[in-house]
DRENTORKOL-3810 file (N, C-alpha, C; in nm, 4 decimals):
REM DRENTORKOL-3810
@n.u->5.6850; n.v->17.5846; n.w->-8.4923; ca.u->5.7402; ca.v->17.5047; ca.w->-8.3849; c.u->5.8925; c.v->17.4997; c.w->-8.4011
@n.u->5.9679; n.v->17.4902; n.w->-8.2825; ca.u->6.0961; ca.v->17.4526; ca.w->-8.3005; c.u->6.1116; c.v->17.3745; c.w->-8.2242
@n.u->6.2432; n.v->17.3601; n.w->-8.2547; ca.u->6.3082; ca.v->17.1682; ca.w->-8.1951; c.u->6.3924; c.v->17.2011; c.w->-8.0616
@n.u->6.3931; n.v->17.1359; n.w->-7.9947; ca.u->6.4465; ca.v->17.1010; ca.w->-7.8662; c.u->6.4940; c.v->17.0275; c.w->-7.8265
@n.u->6.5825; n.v->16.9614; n.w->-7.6646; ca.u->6.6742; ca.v->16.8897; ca.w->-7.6613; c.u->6.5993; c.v->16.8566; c.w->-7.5434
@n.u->6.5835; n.v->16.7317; n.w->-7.4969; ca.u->6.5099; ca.v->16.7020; ca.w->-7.3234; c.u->6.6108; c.v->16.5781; c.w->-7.3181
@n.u->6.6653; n.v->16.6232; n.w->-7.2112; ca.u->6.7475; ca.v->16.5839; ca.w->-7.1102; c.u->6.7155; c.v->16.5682; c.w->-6.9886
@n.u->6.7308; n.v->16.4307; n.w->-6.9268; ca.u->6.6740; ca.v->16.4389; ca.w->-6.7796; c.u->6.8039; c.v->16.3695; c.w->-6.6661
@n.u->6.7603; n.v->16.4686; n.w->-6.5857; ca.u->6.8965; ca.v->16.4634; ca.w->-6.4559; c.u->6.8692; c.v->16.3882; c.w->-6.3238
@n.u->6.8917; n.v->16.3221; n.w->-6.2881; ca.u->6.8639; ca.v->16.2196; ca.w->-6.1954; c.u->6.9742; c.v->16.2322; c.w->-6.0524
@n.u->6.9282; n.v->16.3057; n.w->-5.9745; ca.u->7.0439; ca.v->16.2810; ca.w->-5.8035; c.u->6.9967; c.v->16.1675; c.w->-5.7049
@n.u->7.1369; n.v->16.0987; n.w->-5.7213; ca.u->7.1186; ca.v->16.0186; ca.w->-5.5771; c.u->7.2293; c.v->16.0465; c.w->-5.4667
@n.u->7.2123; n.v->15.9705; n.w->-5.3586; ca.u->7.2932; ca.v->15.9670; ca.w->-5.2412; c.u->7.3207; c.v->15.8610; c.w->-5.2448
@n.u->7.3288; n.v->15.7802; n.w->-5.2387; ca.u->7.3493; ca.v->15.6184; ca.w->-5.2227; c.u->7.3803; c.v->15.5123; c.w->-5.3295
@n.u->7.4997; n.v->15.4606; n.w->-5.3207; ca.u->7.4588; ca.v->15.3276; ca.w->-5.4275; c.u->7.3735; c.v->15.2558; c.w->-5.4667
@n.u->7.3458; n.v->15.2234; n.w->-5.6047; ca.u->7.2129; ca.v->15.1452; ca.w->-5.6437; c.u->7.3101; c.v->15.0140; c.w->-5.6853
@n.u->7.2602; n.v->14.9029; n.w->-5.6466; ca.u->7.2771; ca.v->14.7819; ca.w->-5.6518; c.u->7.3018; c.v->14.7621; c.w->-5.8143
@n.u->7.3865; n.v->14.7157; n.w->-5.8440; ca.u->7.3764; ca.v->14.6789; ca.w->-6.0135; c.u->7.3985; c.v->14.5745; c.w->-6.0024
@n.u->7.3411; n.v->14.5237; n.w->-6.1519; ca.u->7.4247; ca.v->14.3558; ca.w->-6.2389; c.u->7.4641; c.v->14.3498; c.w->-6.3601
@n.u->7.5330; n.v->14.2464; n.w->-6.3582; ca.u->7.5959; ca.v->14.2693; ca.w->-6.4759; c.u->7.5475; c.v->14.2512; c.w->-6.5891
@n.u->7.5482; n.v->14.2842; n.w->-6.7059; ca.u->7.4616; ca.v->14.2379; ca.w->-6.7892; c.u->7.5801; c.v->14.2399; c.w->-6.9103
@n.u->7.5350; n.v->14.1835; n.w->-7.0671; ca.u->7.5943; ca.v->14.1635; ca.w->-7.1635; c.u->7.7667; c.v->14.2725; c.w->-7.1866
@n.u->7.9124; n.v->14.2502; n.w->-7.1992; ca.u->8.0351; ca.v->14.3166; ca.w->-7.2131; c.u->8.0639; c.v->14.3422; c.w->-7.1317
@n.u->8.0326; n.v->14.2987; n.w->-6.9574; ca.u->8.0211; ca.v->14.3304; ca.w->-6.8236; c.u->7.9706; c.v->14.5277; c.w->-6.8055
@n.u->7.8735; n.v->14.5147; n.w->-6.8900; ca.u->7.7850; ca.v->14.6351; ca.w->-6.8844; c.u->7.7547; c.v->14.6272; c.w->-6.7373
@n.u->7.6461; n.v->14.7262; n.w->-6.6711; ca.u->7.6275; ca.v->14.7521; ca.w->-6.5626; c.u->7.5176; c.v->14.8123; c.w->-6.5686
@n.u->7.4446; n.v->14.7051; n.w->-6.4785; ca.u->7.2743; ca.v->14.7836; ca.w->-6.5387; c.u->7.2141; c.v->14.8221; c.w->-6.3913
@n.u->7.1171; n.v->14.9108; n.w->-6.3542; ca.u->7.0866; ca.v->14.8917; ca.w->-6.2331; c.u->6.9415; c.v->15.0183; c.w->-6.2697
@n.u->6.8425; n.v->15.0322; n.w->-6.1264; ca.u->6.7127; ca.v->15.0732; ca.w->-6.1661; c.u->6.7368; c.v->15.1448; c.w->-6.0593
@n.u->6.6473; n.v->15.2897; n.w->-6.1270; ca.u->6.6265; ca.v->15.4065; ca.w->-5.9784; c.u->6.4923; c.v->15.4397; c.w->-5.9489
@n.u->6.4113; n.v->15.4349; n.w->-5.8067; ca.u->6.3067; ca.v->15.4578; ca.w->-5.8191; c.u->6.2982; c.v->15.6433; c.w->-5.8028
@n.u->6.2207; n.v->15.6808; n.w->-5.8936; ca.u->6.2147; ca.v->15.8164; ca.w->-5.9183; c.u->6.0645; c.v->15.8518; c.w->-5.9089
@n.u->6.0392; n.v->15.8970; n.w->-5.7797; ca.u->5.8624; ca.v->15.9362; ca.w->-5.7333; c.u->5.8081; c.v->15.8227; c.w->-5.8027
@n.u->5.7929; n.v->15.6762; n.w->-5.7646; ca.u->5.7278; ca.v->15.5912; ca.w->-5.8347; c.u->5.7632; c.v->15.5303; c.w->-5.9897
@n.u->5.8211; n.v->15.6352; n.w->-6.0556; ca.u->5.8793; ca.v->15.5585; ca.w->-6.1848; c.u->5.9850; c.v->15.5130; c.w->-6.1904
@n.u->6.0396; n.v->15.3859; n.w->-6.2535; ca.u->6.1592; ca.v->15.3357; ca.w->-6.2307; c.u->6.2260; c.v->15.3784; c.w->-6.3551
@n.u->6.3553; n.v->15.3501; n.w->-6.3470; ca.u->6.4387; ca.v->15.4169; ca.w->-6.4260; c.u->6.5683; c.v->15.3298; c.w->-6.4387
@n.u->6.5659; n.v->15.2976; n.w->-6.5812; ca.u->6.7048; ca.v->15.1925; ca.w->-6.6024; c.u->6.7977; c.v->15.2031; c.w->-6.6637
@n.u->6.9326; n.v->15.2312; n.w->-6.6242; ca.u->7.0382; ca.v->15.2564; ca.w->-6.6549; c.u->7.1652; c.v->15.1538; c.w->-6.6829
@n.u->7.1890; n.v->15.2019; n.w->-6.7887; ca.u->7.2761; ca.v->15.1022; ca.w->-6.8500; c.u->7.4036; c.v->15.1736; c.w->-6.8259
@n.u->7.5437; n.v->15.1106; n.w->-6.7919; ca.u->7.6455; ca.v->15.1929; ca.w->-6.8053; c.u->7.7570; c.v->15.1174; c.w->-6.8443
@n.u->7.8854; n.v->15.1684; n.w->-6.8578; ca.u->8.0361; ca.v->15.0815; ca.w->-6.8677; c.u->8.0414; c.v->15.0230; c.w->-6.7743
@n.u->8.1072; n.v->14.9601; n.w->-6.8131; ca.u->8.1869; ca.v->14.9532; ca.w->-6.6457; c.u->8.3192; c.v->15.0275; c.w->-6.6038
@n.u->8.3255; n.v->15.0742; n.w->-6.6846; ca.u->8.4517; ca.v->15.2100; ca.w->-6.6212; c.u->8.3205; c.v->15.3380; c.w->-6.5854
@n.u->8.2554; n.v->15.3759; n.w->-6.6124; ca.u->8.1705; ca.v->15.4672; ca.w->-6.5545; c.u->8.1062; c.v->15.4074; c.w->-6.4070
@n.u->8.0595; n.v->15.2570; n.w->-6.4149; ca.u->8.0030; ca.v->15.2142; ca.w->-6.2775; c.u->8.1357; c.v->15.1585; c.w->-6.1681
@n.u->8.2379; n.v->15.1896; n.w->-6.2203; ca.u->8.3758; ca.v->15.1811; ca.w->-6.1466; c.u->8.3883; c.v->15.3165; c.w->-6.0685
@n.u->8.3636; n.v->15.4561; n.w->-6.1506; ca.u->8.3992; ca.v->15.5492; ca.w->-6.0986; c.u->8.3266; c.v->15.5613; c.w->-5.9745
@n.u->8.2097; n.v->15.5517; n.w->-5.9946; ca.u->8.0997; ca.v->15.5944; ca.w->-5.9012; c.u->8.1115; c.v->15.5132; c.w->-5.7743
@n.u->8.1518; n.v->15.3668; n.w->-5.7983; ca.u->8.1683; ca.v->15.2839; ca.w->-5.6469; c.u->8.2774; c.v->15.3186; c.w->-5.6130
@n.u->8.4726; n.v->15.3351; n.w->-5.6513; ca.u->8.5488; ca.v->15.3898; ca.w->-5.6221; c.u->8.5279; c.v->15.5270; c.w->-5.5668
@n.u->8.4986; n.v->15.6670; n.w->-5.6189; ca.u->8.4568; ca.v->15.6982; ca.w->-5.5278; c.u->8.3730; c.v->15.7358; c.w->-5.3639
@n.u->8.2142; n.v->15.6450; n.w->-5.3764; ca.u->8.1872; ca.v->15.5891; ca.w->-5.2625; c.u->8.2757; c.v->15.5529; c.w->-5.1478
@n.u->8.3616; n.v->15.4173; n.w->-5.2335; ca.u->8.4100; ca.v->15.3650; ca.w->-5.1241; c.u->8.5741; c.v->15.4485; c.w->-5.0586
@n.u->8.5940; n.v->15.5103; n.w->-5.1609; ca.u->8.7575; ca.v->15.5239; ca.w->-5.0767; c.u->8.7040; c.v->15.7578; c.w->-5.0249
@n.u->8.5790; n.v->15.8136; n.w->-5.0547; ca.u->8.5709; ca.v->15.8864; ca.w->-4.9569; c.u->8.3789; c.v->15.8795; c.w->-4.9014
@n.u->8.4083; n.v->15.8278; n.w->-4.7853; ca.u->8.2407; ca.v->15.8114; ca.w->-4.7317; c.u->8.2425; c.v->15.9207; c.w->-4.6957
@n.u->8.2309; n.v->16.0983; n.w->-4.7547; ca.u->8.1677; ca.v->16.1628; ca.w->-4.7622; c.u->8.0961; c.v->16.2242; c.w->-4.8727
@n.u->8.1066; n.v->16.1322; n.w->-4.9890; ca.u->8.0774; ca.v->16.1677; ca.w->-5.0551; c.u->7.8887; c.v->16.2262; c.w->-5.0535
@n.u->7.8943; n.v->16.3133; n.w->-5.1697; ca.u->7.7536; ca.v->16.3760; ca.w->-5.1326; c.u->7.6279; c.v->16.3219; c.w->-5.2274
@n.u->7.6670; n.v->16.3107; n.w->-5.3886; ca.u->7.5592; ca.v->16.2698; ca.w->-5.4577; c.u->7.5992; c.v->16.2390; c.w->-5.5638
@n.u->7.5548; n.v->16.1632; n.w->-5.6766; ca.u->7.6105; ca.v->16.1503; ca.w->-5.8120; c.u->7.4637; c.v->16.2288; c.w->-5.9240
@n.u->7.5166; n.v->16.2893; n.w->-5.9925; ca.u->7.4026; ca.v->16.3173; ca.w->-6.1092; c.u->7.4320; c.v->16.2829; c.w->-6.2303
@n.u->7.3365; n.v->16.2011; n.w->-6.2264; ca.u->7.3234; ca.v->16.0756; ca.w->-6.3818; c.u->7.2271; c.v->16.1727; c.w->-6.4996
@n.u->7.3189; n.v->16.2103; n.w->-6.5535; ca.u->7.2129; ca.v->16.2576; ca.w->-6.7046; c.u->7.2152; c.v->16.1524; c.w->-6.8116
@n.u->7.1127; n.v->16.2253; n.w->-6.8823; ca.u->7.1102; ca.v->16.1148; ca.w->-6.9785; c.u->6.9840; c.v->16.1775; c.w->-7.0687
@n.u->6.9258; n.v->16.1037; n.w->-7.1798; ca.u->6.8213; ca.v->16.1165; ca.w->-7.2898; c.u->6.7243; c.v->16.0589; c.w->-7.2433
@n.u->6.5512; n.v->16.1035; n.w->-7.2698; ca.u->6.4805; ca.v->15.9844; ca.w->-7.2574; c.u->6.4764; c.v->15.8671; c.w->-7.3550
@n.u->6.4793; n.v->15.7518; n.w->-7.3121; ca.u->6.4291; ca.v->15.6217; ca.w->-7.4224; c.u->6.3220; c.v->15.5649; c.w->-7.3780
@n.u->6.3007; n.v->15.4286; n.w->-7.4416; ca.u->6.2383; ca.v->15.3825; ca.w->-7.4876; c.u->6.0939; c.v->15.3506; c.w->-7.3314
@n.u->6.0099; n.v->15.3806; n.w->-7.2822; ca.u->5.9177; ca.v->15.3627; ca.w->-7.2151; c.u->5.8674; c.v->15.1947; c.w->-7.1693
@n.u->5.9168; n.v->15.1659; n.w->-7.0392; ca.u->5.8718; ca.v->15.0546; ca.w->-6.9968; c.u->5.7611; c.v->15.0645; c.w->-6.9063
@n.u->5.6984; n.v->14.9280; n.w->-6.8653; ca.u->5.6370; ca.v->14.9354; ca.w->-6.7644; c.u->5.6197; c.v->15.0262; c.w->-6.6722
@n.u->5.6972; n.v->15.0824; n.w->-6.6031; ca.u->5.6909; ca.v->15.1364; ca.w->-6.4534; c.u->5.7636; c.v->15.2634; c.w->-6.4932
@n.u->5.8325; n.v->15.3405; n.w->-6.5862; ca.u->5.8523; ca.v->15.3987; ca.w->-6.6630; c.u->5.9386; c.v->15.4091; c.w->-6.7694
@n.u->6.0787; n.v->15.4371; n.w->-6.7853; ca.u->6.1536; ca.v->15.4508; ca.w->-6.8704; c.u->6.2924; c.v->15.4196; c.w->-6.8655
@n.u->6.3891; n.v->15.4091; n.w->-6.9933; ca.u->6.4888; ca.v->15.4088; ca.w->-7.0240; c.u->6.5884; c.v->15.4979; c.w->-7.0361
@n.u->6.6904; n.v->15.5025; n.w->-6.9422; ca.u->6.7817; ca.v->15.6643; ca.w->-7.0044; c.u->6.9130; c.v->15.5867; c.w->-7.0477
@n.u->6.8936; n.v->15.6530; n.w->-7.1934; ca.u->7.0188; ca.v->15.6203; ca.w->-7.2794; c.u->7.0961; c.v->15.7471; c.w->-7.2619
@n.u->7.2241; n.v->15.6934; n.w->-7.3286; ca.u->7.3522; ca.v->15.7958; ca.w->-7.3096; c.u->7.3653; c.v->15.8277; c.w->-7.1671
@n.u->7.3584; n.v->15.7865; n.w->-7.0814; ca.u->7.3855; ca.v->15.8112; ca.w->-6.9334; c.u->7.5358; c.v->15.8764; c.w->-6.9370
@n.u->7.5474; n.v->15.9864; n.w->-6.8431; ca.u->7.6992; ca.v->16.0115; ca.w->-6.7647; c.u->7.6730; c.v->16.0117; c.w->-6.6271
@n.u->7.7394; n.v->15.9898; n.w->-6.5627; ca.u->7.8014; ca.v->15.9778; ca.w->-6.3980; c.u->7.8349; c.v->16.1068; c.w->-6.3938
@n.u->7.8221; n.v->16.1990; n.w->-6.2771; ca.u->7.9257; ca.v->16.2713; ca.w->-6.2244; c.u->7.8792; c.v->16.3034; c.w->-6.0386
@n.u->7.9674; n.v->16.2318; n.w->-6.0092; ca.u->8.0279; ca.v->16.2517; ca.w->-5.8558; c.u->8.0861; c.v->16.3764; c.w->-5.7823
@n.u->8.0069; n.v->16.4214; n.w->-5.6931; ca.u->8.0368; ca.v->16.4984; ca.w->-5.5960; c.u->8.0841; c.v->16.4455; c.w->-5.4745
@n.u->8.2445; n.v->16.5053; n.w->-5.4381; ca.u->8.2495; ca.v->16.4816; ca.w->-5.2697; c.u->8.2459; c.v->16.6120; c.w->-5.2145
@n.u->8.2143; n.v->16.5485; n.w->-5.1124; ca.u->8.2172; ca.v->16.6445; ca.w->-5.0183; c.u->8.3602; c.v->16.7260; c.w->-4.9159
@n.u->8.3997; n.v->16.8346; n.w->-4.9269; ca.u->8.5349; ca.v->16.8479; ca.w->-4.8927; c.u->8.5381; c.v->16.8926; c.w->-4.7408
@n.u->8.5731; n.v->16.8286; n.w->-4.6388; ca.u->8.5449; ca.v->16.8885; ca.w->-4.4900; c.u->8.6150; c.v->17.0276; c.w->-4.4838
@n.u->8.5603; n.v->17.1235; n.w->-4.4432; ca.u->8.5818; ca.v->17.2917; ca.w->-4.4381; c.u->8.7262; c.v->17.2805; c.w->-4.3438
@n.u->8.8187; n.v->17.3447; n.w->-4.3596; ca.u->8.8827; ca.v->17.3826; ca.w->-4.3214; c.u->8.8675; c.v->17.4837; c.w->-4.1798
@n.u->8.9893; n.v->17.4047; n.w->-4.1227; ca.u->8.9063; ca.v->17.4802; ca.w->-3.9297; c.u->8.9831; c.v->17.6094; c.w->-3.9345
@n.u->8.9520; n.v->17.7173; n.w->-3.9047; ca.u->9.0247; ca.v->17.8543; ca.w->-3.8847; c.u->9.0104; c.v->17.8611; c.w->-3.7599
@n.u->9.1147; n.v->17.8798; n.w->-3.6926; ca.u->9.1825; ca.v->17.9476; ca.w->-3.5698; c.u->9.1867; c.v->18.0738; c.w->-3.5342
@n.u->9.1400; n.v->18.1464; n.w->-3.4326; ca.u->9.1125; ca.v->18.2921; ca.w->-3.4635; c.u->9.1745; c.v->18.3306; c.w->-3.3000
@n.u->9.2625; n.v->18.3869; n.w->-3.3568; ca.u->9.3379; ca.v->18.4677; ca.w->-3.1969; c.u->9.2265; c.v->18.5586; c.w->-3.1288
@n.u->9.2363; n.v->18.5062; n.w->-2.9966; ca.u->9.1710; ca.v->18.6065; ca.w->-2.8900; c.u->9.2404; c.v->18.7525; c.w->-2.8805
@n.u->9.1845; n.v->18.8577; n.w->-2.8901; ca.u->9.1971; ca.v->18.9808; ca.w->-2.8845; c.u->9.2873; c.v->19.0474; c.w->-3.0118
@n.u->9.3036; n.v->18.9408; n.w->-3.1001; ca.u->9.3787; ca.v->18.9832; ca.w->-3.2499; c.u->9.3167; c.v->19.1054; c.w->-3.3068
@n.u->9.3862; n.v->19.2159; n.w->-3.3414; ca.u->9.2656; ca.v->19.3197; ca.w->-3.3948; c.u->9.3039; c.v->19.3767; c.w->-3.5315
END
C-alpha cells in the first residue's frame, strides 16, 4: 500500500452567511448534495471573499479547498481551508470594419 493525500474542493456562487465565532474567526456551513460542510476561516480570508463579491458583482465562484476532518452529524469538517476567488472579466468588444480585407 502507499500513502496518499485527499483533498477536497468545494465551488460556490454565492455567499454563505457566516458567524462569528472565537478570535473573530468566521465560521459558516455548505450544503454539499445533502452533506453539510463546516468551515472555519480568518477573517482576513472571509474578508477577501465578501470584498470581492461586493466591489465586482460579476464575480463567478470561489473554490474552498481544504483536508477532510473530523465527521459530524450531517457530514464533515474541512480543516486548513483556502479561499480562492474567481472574477469574471467582461470580453472585450472588437470592432470590425466593413469591407476591411
Amino acid at each position: 500500500m502507499i500513502a496518499g493525500k485527499l483533498e477536497i474542493t468545494i465551488k460556490i456562487n454565492e455567499l454563505p452567511q457566516s458567524k462569528t465565532v472565537e478570535n473573530n474567526w468566521q465560521q459558516f456551513d455548505i450544503d454539499c448534495d445533502s452533506r453539510i460542510i463546516s468551515i472555519t476561516v480568518k477573517p482576513k480570508i472571509c474578508k477577501k471573499l465578501t470584498d470581492t463579491a461586493s466591489n465586482n458583482p460579476q464575480w463567478v465562484a470561489a473554490m474552498i479547498a481544504g483536508k477532510l476532518g473530523q465527521q459530524t452529524e450531517q457530514g464533515f469538517v474541512l480543516e486548513e481551508p483556502n479561499i480562492q476567488v474567481f472574477e469574471r472579466k467582461p470580453k472585450a468588444e472588437t470592432t470590425a470594419t466593413p469591407g476591411a480585407a
